[in-house]
Backbone atoms as SQL, in Angstrom:
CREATE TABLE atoms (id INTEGER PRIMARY KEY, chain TEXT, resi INTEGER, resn TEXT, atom TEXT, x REAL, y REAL, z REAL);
INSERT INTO atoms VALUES
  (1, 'A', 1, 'UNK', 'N', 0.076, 8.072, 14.832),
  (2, 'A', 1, 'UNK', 'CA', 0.931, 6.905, 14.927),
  (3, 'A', 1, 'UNK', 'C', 2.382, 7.360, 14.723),
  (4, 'A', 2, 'UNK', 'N', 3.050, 7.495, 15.671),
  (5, 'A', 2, 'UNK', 'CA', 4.356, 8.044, 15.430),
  (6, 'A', 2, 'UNK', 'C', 5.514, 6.878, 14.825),
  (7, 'A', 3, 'UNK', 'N', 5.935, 7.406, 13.956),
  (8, 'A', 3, 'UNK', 'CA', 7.155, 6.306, 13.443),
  (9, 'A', 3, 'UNK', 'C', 6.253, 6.204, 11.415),
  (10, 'A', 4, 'UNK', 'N', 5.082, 6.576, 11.449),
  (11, 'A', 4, 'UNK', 'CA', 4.393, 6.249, 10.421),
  (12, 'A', 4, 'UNK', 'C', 3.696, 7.564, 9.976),
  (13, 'A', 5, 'UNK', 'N', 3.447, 7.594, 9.019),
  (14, 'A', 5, 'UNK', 'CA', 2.591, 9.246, 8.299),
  (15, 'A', 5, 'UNK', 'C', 1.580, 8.053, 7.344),
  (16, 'A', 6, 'UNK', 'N', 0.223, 8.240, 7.250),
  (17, 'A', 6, 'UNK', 'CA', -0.734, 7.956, 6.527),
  (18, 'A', 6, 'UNK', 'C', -0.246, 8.567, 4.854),
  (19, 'A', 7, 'UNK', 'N', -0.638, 7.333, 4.463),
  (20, 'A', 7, 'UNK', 'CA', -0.688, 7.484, 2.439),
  (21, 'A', 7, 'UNK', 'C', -1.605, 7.814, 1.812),
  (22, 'A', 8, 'UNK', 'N', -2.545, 8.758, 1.660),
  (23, 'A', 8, 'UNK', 'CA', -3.779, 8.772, 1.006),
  (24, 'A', 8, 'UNK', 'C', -3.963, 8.152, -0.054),
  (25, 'A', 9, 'UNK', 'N', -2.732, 8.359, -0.686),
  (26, 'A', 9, 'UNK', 'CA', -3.025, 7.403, -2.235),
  (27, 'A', 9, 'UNK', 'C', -3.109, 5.895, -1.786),
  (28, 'A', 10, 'UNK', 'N', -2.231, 5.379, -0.837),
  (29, 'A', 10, 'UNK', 'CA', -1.901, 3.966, -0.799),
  (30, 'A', 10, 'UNK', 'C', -3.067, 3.628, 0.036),
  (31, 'A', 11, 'UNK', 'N', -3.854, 4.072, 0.770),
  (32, 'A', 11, 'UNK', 'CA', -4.452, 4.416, 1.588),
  (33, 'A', 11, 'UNK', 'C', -4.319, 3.541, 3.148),
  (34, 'A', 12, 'UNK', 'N', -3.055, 3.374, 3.367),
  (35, 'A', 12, 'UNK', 'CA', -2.339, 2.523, 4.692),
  (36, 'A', 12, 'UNK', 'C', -1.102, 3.730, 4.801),
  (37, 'A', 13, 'UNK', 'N', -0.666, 2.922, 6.756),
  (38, 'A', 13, 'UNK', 'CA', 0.346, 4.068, 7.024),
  (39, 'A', 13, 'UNK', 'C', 1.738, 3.323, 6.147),
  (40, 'A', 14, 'UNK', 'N', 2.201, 4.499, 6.417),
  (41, 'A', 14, 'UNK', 'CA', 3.879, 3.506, 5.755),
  (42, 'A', 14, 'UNK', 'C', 4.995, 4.445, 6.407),
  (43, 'A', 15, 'UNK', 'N', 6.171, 3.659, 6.698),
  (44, 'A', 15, 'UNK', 'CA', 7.109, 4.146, 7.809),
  (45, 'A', 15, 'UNK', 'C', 7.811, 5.255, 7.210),
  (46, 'A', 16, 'UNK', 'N', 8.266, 5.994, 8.712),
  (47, 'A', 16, 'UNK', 'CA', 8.364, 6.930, 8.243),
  (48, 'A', 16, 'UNK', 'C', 9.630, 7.486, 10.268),
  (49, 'A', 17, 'UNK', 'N', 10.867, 7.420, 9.824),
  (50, 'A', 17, 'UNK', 'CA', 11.836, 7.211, 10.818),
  (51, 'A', 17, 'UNK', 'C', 12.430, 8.805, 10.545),
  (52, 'A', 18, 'UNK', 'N', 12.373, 9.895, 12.048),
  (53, 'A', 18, 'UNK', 'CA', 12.919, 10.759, 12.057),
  (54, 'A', 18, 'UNK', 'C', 14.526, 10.534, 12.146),
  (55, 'A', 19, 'UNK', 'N', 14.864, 9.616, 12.985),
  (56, 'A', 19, 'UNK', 'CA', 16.071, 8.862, 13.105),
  (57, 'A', 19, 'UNK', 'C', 16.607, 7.890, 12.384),
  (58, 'A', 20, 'UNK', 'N', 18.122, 7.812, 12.480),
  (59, 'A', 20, 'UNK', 'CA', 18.518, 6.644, 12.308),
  (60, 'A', 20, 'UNK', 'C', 18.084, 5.774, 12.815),
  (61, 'A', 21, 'UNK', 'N', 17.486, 3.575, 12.474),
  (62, 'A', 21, 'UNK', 'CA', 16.954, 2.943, 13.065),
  (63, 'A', 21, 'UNK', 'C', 17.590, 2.504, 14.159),
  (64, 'A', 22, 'UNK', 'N', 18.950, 2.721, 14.106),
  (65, 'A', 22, 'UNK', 'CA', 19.779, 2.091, 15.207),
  (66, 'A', 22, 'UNK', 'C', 19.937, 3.153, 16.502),
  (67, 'A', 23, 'UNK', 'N', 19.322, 4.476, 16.070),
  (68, 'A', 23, 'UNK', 'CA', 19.702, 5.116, 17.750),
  (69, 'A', 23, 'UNK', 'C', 17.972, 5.198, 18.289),
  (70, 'A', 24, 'UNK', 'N', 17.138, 4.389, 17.702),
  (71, 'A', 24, 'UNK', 'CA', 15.958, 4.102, 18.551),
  (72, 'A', 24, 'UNK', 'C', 16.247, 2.748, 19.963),
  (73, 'A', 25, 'UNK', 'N', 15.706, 3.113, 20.779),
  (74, 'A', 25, 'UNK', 'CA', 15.964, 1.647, 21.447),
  (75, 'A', 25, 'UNK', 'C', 15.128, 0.747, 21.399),
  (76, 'A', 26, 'UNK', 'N', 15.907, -0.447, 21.643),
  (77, 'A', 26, 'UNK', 'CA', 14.740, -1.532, 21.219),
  (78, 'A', 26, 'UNK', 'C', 13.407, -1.802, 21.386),
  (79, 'A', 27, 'UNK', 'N', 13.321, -1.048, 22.383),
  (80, 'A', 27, 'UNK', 'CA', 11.787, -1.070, 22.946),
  (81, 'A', 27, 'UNK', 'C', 11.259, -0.401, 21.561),
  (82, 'A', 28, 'UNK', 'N', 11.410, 0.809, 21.302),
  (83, 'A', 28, 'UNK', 'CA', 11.120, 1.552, 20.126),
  (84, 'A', 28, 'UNK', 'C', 11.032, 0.929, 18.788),
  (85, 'A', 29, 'UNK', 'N', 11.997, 0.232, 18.470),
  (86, 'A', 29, 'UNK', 'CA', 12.537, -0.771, 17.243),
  (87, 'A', 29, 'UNK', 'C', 11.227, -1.993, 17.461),
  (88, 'A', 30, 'UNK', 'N', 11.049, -2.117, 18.518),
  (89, 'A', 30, 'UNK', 'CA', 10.552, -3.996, 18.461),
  (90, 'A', 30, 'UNK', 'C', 8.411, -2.887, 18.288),
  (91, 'A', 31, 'UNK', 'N', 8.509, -2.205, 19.070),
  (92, 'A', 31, 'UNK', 'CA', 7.434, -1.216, 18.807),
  (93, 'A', 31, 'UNK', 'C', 6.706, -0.873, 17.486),
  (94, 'A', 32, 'UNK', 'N', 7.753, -0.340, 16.579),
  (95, 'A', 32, 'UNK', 'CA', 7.628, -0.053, 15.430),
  (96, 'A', 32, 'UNK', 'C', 7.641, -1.154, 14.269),
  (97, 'A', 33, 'UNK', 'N', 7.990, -2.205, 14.364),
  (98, 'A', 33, 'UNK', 'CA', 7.933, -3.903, 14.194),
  (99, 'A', 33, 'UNK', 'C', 6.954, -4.206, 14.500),
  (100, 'A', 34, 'UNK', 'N', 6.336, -4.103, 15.405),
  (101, 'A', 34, 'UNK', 'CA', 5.065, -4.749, 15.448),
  (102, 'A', 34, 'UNK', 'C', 3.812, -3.948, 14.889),
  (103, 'A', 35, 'UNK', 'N', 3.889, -2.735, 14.828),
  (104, 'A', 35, 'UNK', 'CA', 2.955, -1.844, 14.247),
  (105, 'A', 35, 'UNK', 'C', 3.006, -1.867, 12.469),
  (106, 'A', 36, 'UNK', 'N', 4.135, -2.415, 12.481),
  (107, 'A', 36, 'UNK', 'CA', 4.269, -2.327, 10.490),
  (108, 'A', 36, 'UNK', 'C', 4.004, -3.696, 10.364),
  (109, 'A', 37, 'UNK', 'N', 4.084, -4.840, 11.107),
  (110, 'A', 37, 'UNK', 'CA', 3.937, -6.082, 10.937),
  (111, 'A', 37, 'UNK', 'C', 2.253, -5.710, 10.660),
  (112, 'A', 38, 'UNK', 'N', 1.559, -5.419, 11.616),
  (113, 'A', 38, 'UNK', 'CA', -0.222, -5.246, 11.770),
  (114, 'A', 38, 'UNK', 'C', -0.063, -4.671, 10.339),
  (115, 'A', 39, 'UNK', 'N', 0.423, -3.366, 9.983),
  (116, 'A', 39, 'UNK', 'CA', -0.081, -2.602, 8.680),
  (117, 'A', 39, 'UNK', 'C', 0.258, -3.768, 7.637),
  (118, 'A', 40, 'UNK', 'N', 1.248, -4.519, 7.259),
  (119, 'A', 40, 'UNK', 'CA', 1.808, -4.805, 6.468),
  (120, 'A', 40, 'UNK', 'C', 0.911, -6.551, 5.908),
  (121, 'A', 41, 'UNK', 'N', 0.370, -6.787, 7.202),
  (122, 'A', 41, 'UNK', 'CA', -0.870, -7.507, 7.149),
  (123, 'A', 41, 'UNK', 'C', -2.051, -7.203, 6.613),
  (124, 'A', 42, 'UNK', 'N', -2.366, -6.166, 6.665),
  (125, 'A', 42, 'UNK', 'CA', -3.565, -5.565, 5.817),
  (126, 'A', 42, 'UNK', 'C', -3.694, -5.187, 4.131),
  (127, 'A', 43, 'UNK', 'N', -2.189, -5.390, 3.713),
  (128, 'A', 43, 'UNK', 'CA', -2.037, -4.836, 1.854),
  (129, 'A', 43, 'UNK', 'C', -2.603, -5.502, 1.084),
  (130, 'A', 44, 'UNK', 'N', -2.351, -6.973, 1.540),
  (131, 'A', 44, 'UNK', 'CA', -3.744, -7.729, 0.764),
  (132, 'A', 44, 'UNK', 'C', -4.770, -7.632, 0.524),
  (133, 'A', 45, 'UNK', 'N', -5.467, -6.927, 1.446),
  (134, 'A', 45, 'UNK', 'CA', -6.587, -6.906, 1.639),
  (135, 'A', 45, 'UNK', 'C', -7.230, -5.165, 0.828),
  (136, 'A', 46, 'UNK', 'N', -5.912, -4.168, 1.230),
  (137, 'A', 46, 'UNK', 'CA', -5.870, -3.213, 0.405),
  (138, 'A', 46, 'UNK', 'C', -6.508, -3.481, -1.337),
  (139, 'A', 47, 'UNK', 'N', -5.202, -4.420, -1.418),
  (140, 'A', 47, 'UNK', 'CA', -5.027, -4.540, -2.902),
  (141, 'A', 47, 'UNK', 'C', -6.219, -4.979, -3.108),
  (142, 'A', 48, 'UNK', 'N', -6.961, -6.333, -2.826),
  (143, 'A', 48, 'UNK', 'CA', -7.895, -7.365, -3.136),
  (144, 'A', 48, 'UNK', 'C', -9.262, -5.612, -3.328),
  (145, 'A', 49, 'UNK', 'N', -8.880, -4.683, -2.330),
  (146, 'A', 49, 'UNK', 'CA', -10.248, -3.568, -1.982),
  (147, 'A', 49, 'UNK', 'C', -10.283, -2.815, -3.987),
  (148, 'A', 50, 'UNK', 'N', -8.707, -2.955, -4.000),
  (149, 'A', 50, 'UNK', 'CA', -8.624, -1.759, -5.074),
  (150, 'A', 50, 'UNK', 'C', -8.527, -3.102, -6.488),
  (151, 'A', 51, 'UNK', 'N', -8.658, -3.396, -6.314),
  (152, 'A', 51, 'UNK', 'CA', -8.923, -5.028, -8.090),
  (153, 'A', 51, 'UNK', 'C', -10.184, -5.020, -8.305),
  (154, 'A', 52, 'UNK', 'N', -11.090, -4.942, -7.179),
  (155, 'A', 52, 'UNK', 'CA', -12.547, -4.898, -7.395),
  (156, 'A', 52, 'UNK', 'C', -13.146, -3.734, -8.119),
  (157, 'A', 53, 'UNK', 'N', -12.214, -2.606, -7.386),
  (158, 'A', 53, 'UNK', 'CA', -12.516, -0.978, -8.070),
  (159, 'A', 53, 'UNK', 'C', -12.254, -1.217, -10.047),
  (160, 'A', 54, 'UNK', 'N', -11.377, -1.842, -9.722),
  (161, 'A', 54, 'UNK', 'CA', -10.543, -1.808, -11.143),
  (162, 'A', 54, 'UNK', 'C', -11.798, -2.525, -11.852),
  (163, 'A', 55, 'UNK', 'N', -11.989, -3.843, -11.482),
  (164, 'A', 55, 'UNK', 'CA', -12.853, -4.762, -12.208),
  (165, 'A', 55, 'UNK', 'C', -14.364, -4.390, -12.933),
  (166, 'A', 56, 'UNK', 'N', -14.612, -3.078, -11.587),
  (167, 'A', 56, 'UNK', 'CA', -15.627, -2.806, -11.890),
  (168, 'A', 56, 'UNK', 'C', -15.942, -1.306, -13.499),
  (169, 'A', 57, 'UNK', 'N', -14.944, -0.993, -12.983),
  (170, 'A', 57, 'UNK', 'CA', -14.180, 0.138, -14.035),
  (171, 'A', 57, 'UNK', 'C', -13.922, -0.727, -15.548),
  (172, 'A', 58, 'UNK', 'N', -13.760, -1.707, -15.702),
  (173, 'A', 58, 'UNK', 'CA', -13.445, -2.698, -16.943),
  (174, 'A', 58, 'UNK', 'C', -14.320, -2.827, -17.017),
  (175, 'A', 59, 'UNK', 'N', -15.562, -3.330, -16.544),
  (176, 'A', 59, 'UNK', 'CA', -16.886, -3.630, -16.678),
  (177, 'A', 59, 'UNK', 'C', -17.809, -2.313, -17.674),
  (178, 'A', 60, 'UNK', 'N', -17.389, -1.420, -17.134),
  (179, 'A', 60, 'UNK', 'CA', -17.864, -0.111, -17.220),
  (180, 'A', 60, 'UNK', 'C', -17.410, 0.537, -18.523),
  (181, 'A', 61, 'UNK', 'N', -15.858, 0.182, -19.079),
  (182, 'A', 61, 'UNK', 'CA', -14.994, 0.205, -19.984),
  (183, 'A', 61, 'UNK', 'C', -15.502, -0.918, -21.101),
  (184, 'A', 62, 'UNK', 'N', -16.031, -1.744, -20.882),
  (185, 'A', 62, 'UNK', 'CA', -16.411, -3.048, -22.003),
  (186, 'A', 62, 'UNK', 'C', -17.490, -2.375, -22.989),
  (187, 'A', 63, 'UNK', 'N', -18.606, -1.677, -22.262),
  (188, 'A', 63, 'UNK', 'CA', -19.748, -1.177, -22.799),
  (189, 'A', 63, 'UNK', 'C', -19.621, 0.213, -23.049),
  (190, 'A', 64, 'UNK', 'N', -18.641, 1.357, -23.005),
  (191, 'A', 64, 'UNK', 'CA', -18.561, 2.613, -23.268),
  (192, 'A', 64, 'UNK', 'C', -18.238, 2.525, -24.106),
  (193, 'A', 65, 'UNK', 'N', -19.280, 3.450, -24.993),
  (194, 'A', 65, 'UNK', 'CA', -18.996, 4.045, -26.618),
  (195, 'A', 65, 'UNK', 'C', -18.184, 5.695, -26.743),
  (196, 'A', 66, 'UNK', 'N', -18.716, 6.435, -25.509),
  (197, 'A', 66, 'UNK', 'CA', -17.557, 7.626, -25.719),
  (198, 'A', 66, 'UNK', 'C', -16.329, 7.377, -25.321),
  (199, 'A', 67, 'UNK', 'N', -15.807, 7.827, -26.063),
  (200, 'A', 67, 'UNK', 'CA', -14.156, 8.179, -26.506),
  (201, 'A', 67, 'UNK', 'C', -13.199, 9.034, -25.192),
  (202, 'A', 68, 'UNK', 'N', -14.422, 10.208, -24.942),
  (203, 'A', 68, 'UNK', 'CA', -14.132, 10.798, -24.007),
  (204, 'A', 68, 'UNK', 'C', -13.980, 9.829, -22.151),
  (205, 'A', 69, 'UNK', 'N', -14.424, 9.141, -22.211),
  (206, 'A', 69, 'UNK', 'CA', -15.201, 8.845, -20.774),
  (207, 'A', 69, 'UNK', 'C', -14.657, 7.309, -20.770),
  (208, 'A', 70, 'UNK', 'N', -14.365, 6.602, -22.028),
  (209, 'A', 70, 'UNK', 'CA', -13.225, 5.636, -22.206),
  (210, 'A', 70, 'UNK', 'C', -11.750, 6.169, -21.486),
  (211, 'A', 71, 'UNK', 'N', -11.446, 7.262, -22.192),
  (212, 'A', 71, 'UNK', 'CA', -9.987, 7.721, -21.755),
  (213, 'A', 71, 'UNK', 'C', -10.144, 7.997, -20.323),
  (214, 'A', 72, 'UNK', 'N', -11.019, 8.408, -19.664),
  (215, 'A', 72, 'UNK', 'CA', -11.215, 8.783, -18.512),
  (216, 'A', 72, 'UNK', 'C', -10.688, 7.462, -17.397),
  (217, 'A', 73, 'UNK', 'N', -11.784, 6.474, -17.418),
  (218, 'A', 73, 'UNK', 'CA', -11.378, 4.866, -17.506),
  (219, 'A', 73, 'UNK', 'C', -10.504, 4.760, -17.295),
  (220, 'A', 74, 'UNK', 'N', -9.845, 4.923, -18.189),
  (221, 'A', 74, 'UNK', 'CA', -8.283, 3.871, -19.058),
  (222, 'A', 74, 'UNK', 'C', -7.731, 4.570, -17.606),
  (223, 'A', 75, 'UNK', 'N', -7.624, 5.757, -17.705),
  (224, 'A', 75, 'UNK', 'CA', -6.400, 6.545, -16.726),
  (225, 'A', 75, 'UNK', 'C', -6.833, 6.344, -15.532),
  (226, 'A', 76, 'UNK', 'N', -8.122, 6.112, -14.570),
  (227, 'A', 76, 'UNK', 'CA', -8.592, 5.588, -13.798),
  (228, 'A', 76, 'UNK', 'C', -8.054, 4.516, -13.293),
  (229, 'A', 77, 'UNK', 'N', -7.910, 3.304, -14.161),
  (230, 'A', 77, 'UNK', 'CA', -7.508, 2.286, -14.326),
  (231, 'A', 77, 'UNK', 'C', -6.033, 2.424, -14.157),
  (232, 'A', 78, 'UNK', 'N', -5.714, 2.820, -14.855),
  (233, 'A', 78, 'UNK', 'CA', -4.054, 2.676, -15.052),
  (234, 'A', 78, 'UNK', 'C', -3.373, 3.194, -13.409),
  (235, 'A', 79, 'UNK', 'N', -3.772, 4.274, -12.655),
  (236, 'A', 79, 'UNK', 'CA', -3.426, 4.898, -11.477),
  (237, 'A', 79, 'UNK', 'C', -4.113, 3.910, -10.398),
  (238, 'A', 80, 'UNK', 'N', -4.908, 3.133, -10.554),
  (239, 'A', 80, 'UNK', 'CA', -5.363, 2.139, -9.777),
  (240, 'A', 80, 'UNK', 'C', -4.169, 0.855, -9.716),
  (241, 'A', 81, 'UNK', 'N', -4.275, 0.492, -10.956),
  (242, 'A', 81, 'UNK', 'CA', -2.917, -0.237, -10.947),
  (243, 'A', 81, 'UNK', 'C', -1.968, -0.059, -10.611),
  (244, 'A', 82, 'UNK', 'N', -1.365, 1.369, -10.485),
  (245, 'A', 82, 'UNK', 'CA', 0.126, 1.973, -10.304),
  (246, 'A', 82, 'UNK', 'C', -0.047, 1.940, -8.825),
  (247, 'A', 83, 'UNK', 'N', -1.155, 2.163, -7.917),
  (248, 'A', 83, 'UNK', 'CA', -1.121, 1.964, -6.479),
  (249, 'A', 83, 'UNK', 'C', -0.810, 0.679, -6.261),
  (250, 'A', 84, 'UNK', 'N', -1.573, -0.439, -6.704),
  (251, 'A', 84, 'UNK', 'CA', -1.480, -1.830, -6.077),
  (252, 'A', 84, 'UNK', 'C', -0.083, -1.943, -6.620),
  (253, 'A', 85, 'UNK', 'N', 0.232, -1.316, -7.617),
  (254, 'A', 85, 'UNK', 'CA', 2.323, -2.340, -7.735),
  (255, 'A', 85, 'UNK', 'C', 2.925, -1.873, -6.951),
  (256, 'A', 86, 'UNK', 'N', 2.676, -0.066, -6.240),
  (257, 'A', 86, 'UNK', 'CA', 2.959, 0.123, -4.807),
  (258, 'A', 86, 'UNK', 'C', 3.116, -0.398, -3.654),
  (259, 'A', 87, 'UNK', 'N', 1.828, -0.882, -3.607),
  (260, 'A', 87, 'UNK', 'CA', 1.321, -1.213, -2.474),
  (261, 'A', 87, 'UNK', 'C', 2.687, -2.592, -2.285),
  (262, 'A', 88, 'UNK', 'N', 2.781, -3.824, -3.241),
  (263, 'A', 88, 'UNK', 'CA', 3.414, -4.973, -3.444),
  (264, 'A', 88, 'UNK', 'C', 4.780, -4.480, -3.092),
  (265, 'A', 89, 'UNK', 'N', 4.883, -3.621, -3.735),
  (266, 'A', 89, 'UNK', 'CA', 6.043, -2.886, -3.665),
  (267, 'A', 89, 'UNK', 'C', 6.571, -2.928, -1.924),
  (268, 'A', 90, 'UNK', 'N', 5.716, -2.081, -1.437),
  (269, 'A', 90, 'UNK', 'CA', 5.899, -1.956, 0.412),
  (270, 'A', 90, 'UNK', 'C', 5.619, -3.165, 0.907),
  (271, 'A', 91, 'UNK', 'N', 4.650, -4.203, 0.281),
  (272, 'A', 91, 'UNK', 'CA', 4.853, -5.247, 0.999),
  (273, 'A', 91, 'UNK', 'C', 5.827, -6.176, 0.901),
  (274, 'A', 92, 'UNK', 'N', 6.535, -6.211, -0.440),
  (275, 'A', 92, 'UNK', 'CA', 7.414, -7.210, -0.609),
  (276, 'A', 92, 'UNK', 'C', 8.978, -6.543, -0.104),
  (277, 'A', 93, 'UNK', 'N', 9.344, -5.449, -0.409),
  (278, 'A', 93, 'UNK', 'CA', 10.338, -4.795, -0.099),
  (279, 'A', 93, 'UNK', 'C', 10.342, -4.933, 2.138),
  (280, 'A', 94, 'UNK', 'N', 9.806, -5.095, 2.214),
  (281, 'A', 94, 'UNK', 'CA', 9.959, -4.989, 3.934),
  (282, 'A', 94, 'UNK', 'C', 9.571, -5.908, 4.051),
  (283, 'A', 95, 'UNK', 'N', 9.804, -7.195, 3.636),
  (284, 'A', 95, 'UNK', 'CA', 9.676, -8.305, 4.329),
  (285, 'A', 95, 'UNK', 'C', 10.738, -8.860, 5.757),
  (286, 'A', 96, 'UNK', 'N', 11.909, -8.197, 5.197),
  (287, 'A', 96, 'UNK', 'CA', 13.070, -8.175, 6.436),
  (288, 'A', 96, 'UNK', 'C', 12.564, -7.910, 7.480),
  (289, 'A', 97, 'UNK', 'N', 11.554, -6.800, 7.770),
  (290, 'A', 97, 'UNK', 'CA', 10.732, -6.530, 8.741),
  (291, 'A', 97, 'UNK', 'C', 10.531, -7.535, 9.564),
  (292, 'A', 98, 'UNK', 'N', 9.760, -8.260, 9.383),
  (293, 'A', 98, 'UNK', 'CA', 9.302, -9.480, 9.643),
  (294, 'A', 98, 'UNK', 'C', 10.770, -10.714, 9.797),
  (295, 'A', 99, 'UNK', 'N', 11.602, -10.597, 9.396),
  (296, 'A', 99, 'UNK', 'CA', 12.799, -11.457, 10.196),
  (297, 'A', 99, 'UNK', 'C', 13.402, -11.390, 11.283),
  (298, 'A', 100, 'UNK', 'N', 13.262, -9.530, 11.177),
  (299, 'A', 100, 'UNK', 'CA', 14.318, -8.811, 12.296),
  (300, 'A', 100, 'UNK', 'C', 13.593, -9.128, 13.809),
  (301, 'A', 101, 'UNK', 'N', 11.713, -9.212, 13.431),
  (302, 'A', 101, 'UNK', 'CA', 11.160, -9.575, 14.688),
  (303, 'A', 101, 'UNK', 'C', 10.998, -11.006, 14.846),
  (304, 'A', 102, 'UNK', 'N', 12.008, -11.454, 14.430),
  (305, 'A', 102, 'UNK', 'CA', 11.751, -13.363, 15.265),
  (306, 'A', 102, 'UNK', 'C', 13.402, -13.554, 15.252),
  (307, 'A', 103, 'UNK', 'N', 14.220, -12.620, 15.363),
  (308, 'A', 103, 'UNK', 'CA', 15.727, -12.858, 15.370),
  (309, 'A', 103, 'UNK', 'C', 15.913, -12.041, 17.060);
């Protein structure tokens, strides 16, 4: 997908401009707008994938008595979380996205 490089952590593409946006031409611009619009549609659904992971990990965390395998958890947890405020992150930060294609 050119204009985009895959996130393994985030696990969606996220943009990614060899150029300045203004010496693409519009064809290119309205192109790349519509391809981040599709991705940028899917974070919800990201996130909603990775809360369940989490939920289930708390579940798992409620009833562990080692100490060891608690901490394990916790940090599990915690890097799960640090993706989805990511993720919000790319979705809320590029919402302009989405203006520039109905202007």
């Amino acid at each position: 997908m050119k204009h985009f490089e895959f996130s393994s952590r985030l696990g969606i593409y996220i943009p990614r401009l060899e150029v300045e946006w203004e010496k693409l031409t519009k064809q290119e611009q309205e192109s790349i707008l519509m391809q981040w619009e599709n991705i940028r549609g899917h974070i919800p659904d990201q996130i909603a994938a990775i809360e369940t992971v989490i939920n289930k990990k708390q579940a798992a965390l409620d009833s562990e008595d080692d100490f060891t395998v608690s901490c394990r958890l916790n940090s599990e947890i915690s890097e799960h979380a640090s993706v989805i405020n990511d993720l919000w992150l790319w979705f809320r930060q590029n919402q302009h996205v989405s203006e520039r294609m109905h202007t």
